[in-house]
N, CA, C and O atoms as a GROMACS GRO file, in nm:
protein
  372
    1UNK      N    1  -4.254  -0.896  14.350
    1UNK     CA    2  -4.208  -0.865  14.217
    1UNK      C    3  -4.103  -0.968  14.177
    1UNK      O    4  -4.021  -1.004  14.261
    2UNK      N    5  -4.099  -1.021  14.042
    2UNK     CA    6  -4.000  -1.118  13.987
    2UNK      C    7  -3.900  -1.080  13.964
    2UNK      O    8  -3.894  -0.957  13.974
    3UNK      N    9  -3.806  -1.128  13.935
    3UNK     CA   10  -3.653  -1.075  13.888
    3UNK      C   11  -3.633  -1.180  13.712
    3UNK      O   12  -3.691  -1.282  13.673
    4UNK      N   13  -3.559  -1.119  13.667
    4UNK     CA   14  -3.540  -1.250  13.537
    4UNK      C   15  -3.429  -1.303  13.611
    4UNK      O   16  -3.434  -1.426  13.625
    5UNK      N   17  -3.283  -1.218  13.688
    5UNK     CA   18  -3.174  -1.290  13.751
    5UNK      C   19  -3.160  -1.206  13.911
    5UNK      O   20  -3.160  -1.088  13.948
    6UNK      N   21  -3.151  -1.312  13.965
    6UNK     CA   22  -3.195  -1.241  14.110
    6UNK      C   23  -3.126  -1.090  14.114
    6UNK      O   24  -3.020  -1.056  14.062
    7UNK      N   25  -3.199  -1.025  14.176
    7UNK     CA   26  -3.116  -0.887  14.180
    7UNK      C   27  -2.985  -0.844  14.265
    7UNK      O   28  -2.930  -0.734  14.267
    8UNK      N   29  -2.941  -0.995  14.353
    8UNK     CA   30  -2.845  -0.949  14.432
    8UNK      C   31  -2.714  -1.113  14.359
    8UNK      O   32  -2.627  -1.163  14.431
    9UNK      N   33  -2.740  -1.156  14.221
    9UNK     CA   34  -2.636  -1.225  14.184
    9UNK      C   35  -2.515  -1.208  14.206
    9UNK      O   36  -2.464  -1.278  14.293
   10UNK      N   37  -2.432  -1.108  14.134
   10UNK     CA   38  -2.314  -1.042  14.175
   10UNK      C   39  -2.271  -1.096  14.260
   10UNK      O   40  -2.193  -1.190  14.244
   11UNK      N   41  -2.322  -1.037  14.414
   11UNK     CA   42  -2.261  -1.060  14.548
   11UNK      C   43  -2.285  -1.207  14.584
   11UNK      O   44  -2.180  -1.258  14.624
   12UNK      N   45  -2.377  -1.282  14.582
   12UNK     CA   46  -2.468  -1.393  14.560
   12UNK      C   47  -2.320  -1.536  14.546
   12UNK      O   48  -2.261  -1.628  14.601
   13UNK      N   49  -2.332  -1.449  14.422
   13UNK     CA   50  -2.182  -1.572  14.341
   13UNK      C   51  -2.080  -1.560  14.367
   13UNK      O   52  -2.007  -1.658  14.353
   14UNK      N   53  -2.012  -1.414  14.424
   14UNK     CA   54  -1.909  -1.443  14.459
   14UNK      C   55  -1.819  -1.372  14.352
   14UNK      O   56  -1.698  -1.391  14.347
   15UNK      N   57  -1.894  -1.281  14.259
   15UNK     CA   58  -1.865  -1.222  14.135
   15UNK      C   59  -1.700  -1.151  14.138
   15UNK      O   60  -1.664  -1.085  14.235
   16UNK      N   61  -1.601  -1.178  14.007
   16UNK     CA   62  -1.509  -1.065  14.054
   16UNK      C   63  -1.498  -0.981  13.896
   16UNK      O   64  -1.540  -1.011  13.784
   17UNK      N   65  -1.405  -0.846  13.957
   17UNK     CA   66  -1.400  -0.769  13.863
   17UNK      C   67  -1.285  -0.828  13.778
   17UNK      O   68  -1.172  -0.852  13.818
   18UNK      N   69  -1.337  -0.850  13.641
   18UNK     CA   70  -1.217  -0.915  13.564
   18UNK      C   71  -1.147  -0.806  13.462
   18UNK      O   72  -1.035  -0.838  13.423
   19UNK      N   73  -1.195  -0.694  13.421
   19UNK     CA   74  -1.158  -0.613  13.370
   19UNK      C   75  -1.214  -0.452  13.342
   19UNK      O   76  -1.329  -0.424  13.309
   20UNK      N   77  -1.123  -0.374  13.360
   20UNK     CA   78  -1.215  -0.232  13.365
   20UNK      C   79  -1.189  -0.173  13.249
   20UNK      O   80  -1.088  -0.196  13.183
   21UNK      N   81  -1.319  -0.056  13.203
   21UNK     CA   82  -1.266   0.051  13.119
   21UNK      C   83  -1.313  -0.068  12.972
   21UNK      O   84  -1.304   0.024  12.890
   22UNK      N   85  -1.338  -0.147  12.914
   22UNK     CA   86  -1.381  -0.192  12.841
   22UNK      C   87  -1.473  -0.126  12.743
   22UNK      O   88  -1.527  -0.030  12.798
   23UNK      N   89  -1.525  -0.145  12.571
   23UNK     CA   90  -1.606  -0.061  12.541
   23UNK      C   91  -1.715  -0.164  12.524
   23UNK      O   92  -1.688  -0.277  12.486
   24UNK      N   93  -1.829  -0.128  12.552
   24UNK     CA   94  -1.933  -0.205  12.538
   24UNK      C   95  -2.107  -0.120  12.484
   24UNK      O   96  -2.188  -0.067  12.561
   25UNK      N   97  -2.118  -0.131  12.352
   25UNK     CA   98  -2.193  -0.035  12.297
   25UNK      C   99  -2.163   0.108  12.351
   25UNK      O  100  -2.248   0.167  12.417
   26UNK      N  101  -2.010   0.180  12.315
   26UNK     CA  102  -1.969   0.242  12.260
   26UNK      C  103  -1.960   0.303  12.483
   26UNK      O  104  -1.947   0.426  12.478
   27UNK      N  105  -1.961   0.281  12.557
   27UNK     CA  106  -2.003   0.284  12.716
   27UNK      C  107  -1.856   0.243  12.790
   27UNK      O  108  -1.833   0.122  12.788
   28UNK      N  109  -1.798   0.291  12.826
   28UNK     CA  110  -1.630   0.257  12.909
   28UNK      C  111  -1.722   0.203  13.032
   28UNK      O  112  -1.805   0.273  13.090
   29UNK      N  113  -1.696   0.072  13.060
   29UNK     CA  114  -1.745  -0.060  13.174
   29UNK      C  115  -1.643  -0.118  13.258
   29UNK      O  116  -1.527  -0.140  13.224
   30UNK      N  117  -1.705  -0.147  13.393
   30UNK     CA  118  -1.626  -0.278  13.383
   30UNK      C  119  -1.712  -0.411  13.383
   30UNK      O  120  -1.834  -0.432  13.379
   31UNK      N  121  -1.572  -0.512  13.388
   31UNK     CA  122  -1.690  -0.616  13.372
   31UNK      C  123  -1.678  -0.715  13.431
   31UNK      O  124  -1.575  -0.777  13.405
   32UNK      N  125  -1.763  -0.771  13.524
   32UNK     CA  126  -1.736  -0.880  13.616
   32UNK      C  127  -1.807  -1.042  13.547
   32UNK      O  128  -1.885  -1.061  13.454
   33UNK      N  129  -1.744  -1.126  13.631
   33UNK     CA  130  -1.762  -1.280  13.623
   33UNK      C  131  -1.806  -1.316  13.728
   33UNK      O  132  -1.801  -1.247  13.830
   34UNK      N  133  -1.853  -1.422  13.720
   34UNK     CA  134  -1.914  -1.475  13.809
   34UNK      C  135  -1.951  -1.661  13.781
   34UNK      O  136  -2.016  -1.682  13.679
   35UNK      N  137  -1.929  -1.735  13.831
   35UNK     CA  138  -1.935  -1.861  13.771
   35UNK      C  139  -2.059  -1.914  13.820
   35UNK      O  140  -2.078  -1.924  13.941
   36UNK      N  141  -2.169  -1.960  13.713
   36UNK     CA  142  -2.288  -1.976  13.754
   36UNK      C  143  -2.301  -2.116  13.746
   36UNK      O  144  -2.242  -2.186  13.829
   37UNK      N  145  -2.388  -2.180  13.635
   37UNK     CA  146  -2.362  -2.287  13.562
   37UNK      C  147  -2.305  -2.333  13.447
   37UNK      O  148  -2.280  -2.441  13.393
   38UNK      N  149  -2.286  -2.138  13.411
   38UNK     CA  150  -2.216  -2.103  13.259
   38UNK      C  151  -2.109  -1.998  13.347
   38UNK      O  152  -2.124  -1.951  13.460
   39UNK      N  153  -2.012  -1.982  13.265
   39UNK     CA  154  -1.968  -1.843  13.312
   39UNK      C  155  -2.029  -1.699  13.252
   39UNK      O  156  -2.032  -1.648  13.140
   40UNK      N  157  -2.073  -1.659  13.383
   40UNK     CA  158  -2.154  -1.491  13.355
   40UNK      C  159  -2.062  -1.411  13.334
   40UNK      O  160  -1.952  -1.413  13.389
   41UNK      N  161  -2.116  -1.302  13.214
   41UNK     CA  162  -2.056  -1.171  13.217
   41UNK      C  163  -2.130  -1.051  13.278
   41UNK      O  164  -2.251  -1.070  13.264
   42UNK      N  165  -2.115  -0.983  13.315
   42UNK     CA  166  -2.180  -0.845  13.338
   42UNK      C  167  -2.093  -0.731  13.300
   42UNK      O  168  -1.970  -0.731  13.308
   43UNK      N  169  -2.180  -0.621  13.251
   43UNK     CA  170  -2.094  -0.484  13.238
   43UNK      C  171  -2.169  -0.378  13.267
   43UNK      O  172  -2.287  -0.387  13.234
   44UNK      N  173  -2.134  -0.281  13.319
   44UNK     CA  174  -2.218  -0.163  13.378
   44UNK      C  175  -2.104  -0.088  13.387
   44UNK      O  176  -1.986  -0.121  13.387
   45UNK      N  177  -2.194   0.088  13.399
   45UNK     CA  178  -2.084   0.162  13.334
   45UNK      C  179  -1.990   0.198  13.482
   45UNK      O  180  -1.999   0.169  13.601
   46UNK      N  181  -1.918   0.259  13.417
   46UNK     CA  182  -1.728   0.271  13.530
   46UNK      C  183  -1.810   0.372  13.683
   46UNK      O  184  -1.737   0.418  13.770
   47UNK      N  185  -1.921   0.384  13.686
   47UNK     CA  186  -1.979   0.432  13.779
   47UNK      C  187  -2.044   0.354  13.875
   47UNK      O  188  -2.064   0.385  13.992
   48UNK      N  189  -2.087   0.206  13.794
   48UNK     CA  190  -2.167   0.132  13.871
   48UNK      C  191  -2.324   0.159  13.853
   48UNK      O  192  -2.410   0.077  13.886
   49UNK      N  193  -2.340   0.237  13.816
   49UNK     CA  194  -2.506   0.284  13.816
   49UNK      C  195  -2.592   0.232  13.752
   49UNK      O  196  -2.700   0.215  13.808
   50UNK      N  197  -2.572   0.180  13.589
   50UNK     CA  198  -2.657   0.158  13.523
   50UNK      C  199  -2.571   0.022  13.426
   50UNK      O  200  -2.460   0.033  13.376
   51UNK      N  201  -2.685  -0.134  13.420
   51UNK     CA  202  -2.664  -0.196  13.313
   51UNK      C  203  -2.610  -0.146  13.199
   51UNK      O  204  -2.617  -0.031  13.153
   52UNK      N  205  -2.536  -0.277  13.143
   52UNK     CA  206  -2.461  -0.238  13.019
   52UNK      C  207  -2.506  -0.349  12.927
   52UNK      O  208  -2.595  -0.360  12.843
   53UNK      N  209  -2.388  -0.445  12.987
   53UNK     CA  210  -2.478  -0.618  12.882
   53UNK      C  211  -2.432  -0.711  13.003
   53UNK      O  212  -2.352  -0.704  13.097
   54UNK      N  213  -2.528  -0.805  12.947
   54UNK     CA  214  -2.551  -0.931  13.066
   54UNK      C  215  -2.514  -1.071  12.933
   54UNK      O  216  -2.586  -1.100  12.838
   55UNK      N  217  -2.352  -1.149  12.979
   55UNK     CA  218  -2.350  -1.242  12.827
   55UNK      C  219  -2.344  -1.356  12.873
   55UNK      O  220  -2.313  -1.360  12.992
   56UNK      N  221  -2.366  -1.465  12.815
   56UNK     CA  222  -2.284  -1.593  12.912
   56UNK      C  223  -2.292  -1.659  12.764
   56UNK      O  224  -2.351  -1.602  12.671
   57UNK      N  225  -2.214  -1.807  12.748
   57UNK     CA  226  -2.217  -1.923  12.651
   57UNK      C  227  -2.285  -2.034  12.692
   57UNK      O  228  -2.262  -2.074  12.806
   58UNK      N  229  -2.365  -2.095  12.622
   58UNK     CA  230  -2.446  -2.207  12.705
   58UNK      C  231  -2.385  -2.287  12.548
   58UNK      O  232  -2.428  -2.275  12.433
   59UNK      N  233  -2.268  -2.370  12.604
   59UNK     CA  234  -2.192  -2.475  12.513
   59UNK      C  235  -2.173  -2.366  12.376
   59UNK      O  236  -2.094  -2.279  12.410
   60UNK      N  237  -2.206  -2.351  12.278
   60UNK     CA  238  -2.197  -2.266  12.178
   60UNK      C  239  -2.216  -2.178  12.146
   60UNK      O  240  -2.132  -2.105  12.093
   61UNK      N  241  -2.387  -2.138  12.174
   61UNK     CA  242  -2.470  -2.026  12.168
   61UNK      C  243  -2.451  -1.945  12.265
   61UNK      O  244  -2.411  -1.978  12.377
   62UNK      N  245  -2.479  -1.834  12.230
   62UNK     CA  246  -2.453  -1.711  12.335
   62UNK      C  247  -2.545  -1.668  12.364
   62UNK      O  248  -2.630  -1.645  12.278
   63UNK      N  249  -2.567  -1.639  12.494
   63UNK     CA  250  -2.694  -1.567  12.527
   63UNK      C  251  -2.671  -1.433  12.576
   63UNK      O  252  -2.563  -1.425  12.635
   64UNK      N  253  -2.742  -1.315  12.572
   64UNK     CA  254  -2.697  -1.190  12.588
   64UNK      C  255  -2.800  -1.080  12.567
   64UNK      O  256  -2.890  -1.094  12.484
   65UNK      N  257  -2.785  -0.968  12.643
   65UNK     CA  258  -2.881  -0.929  12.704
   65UNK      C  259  -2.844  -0.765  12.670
   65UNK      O  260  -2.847  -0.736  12.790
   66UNK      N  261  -2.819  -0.668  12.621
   66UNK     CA  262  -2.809  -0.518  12.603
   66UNK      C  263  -2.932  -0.484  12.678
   66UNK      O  264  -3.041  -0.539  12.667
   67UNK      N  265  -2.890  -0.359  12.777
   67UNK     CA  266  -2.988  -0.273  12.859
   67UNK      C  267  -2.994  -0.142  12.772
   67UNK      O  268  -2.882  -0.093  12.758
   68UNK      N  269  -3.085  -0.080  12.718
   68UNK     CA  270  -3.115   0.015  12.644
   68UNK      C  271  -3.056   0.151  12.795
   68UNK      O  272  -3.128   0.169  12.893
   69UNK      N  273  -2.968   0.198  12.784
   69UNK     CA  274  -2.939   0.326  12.871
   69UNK      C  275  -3.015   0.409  12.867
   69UNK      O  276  -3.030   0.456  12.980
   70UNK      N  277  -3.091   0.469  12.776
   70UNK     CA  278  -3.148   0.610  12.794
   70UNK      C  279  -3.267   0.555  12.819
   70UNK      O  280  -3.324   0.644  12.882
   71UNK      N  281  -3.340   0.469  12.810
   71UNK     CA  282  -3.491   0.424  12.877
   71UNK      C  283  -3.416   0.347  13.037
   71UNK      O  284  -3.510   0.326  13.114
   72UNK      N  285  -3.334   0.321  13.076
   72UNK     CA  286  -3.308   0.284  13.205
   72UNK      C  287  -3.338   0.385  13.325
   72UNK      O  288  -3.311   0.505  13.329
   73UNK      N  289  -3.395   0.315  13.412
   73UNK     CA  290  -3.466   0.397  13.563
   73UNK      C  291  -3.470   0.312  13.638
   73UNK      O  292  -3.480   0.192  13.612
   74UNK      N  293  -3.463   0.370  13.754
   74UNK     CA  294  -3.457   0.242  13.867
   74UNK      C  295  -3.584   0.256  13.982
   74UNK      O  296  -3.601   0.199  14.090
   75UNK      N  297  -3.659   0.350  13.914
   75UNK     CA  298  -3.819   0.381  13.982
   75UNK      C  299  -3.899   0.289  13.856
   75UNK      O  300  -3.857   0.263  13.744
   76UNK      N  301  -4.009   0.258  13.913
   76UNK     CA  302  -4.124   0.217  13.819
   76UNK      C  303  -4.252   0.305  13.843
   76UNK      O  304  -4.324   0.315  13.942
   77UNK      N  305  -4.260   0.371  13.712
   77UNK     CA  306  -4.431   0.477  13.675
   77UNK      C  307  -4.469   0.458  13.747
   77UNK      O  308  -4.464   0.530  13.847
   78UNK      N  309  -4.558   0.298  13.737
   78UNK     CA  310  -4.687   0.290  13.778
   78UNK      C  311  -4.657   0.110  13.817
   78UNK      O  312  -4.640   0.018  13.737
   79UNK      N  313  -4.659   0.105  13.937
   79UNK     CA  314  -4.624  -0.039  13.993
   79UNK      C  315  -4.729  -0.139  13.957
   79UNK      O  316  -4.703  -0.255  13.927
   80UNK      N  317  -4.897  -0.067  13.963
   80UNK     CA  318  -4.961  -0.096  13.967
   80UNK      C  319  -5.030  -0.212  13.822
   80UNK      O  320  -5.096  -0.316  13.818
   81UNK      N  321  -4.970  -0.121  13.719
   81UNK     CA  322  -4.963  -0.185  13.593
   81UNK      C  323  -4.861  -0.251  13.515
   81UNK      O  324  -4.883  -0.317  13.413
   82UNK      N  325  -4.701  -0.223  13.588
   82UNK     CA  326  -4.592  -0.214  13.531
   82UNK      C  327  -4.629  -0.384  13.436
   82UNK      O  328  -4.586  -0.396  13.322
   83UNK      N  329  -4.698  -0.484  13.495
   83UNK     CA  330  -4.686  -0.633  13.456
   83UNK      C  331  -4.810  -0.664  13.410
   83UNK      O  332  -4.814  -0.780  13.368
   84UNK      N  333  -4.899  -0.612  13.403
   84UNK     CA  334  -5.057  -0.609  13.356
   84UNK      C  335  -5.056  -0.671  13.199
   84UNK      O  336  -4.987  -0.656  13.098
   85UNK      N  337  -5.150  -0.733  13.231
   85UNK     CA  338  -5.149  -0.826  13.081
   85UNK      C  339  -5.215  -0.736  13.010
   85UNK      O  340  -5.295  -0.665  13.071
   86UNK      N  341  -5.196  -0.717  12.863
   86UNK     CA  342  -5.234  -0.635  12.781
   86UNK      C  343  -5.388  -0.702  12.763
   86UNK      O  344  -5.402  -0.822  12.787
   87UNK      N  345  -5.491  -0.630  12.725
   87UNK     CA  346  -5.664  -0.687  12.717
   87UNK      C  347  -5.642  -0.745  12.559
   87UNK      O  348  -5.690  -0.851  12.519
   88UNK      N  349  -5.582  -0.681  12.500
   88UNK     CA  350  -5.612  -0.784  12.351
   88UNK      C  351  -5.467  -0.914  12.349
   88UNK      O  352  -5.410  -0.972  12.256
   89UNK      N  353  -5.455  -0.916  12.450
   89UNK     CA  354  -5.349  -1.073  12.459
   89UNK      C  355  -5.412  -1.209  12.459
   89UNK      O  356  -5.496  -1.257  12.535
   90UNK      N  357  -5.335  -1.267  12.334
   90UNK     CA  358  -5.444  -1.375  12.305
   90UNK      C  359  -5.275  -1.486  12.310
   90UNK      O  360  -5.191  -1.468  12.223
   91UNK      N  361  -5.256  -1.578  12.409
   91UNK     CA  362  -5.164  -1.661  12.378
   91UNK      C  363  -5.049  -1.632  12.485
   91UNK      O  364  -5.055  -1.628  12.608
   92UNK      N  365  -4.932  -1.612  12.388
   92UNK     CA  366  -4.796  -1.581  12.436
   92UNK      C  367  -4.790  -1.433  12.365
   92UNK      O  368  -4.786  -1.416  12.243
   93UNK      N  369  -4.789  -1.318  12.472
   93UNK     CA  370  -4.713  -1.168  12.484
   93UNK      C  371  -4.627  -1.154  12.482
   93UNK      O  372  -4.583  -1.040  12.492
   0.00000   0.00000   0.00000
């Protein structure tokens, strides 16, 4: 299975906690750094359990990532299909 950012970054980089209790779509976080090739943000809630936002600056632009909370799970349905190309996909999905 792929990752978009490896699943063990955090520890990986060397990540630290730069600030707690933060609001981040309306969610008390904390939020760690981590120095990649950009500097990473992460935030997840004051429990640790579940994504919050994933931000970094690449020179100007921001790139950034909101995890929808109430569709978040850390099981997958159906493994079998979770990545299955849709049959009427014609191109880029």
């Amino acid at each position: 299975m792929g990752w978009m950012i490896r699943n063990d970054w955090l520890e990986s980089c060397g990540a630290e906690l730069n600030t707690t209790i933060t609001e981040v779509n309306g969610e008390e976080v904390d939020v760690w750094q981590c120095t990649g090739n950009y500097m990473n943000h992460y935030a997840d809630t004051v429990d640790g359990n579940k994504p919050v936002r994933f931000w970094e600056h690449k020179g100007p632009d921001l790139k950034q990532w909101d995890f929808l909370l109430d569709t978040f799970k850390y099981e997958i349905d159906d493994p079998e299909t979770v990545f299955a190309i849709p049959e009427n996909c014609e191109g880029g999905c």
